[in-house]
N, C-alpha and C positions, 0 to 999 in steps of 0.2 A: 449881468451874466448874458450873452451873445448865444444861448444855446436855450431850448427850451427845459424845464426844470423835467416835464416826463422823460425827455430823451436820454437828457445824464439818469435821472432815476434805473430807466431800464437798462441803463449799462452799467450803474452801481450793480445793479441786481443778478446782471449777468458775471459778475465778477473783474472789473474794471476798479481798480484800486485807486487810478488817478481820478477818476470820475468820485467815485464816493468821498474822497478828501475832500473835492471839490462843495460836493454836496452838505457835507459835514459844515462846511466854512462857511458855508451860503449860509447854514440854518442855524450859524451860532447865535446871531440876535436873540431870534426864534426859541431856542431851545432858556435861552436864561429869561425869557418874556413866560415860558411856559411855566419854567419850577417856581419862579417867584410868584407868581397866578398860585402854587398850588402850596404852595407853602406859607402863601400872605405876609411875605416880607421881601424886601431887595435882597438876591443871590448875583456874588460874585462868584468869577470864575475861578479862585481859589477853594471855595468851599465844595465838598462832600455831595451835595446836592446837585451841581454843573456836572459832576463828573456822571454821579448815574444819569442825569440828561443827554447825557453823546451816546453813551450807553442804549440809554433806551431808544436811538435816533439811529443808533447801527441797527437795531434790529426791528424801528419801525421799516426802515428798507430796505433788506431780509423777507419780511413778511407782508409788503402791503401789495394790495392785488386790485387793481383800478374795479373789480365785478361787485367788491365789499360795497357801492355805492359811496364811501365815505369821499372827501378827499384827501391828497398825503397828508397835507398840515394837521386835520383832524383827525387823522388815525393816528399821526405822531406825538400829536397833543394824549392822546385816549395814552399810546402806552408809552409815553413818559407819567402820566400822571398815576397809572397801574405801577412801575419800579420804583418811585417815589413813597406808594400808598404801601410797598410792600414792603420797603426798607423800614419805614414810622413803625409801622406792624413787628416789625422783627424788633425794634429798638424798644418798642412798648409805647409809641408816643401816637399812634391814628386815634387815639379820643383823641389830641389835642388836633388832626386833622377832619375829624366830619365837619365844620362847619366852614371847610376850605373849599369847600364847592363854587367855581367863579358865580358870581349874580350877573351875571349878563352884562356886563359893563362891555361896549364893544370896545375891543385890539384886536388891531389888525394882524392877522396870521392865525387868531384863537377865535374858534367860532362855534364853539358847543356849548350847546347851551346846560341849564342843571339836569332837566330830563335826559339828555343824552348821557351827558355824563355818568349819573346815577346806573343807566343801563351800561353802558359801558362796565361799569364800576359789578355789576352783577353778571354779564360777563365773563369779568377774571375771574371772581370767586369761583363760579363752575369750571372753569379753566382748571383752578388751579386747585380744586376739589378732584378733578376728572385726571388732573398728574397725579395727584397723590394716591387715587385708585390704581392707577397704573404701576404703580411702584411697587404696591402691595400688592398686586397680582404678580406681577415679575418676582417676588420672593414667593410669595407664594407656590407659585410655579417650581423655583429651585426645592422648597420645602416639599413639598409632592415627590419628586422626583428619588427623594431618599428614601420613599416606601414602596420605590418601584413604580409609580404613578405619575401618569401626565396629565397635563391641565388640560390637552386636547381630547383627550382618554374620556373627559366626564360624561359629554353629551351619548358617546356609544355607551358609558356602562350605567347610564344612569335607568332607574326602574321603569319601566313603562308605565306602569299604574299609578297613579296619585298615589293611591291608599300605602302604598306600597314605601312611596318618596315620604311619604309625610310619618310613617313608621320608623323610617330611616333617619329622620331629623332629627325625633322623638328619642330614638337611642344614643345618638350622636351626644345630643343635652343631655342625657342621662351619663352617659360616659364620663361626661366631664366632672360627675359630681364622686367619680369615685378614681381619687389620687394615685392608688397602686394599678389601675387598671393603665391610667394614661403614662405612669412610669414603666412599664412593661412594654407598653408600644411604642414611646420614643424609645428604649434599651436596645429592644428587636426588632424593631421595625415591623411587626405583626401582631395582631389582634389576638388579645387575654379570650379566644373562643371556650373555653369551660368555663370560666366566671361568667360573662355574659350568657352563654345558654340557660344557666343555674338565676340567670335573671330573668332574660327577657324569652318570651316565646313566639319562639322562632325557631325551627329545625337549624342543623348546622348547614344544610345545600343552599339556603336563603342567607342565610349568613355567607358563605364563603361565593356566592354569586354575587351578592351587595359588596363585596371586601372592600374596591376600591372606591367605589362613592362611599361606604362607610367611614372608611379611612380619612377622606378630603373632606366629610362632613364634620369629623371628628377635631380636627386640628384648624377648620373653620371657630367654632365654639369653645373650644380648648383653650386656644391660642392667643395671646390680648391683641399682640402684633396684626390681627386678620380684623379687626373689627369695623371698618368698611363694608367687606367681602360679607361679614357677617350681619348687618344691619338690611345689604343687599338682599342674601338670601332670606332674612326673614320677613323684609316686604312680599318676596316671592310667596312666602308659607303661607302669609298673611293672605293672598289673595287665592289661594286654594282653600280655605276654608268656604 
């Protein structure tokens, strides 16, 4: 190649379609030296596994940013070996991948070692723990919105007092152990206020001032789909005690 590999890089990146082909063909070796590393057998380029390799090599450079310290090869090794480890995962097959970790045998292009790897490899998972919160806040959010409540709403309407928040949790969990209450409120979109007062004590002006952290607290603990959201907030509870 007659051109340096960062220069085409940054012109892949900048959106140069000839450059990136270019780039793709340079690193075909590379990327079947990679999968086969991680899969611990020879991979042809008919096989299922090359293909998420290109894959993952389109979007190691997409996302690689010379400040990450790595270099490209190694960050492009890290996330071919992440779309690889996720696919075994989806298929059911990463027990038969943890012991795919390379042992340091050096090839040239692949230079991580298991520590890195391993970190690499924890990483994703928060990665990909940190999408999947995202998701379920984004529904979450639309779910709000059907009781007249926004996600941005909570921090202005939430209690001022501890004692107050942690009352409010308290009812929340309690709400959810009684079925005609939480079928009232997904019906009408409004809180069973005479059954709960006949419960919990509380005037109804503290009641209908909490309504809408009520509500978002409610369909946190209710809901299976929020249990993220909900694990979240109850580390929170957990350290108000």
């Amino acid at each position: 190649m007659d051109r340096p590999i960062d220069e085409i890089l940054h012109q892949a990146q900048a959106g140069n379609k000839i450059d990136r082909d270019l780039l793709i063909d340079y690193y075909r070796p590379f990327i079947l030296r990679a999968v086969s590393h991680v899969c611990k057998r020879q991979v042809s380029w008919s096989q299922d596994e090359a293909s998420i390799g290109i894959i993952a090599l389109n979007e190691a450079i997409d996302r690689y940013q010379e400040a990450s310290g790595k270099s490209f090869d190694n960050y492009a090794y890290m996330v071919i070996r992440h779309r690889l480890v996720d696919e075994f995962r989806r298929q059911g097959k990463y027990a038969q991948m943890e012991s795919a970790v390379w042992d340091g045998a050096h090839d040239e292009g692949i230079a991580q070692t298991p520590l890195e790897i391993a970190s690499s490899l924890e990483l994703y998972d928060r990665e990909q723990t940190a999408q999947a919160l995202a998701e379920e806040l984004r529904l979450y959010d639309e779910t709000l919105r059907q009781y007249g409540v926004a996600l941005e709403d909570l921090e202005a309407c939430s209690p001022k007092h501890r004692d107050t928040r942690k009352q409010m949790i308290r009812m929340a969990q309690t709400f959810g152990e009684h079925p005609q209450w939480l079928n009232t409120l997904k019906t009408t979109k409004r809180l069973p206020a005479k059954e709960m007062l006949s419960v919990f004590k509380v005037s109804s002006k503290t009641l209908e001032r909490n309504r809408k952290y009520l509500i978002a607290l409610i369909l946190i603990y209710a809901c299976g789909e929020f249990q993220r959201i909900k694990n979240t907030v109850a580390v929170a509870d957990g350290e108000e005690d």
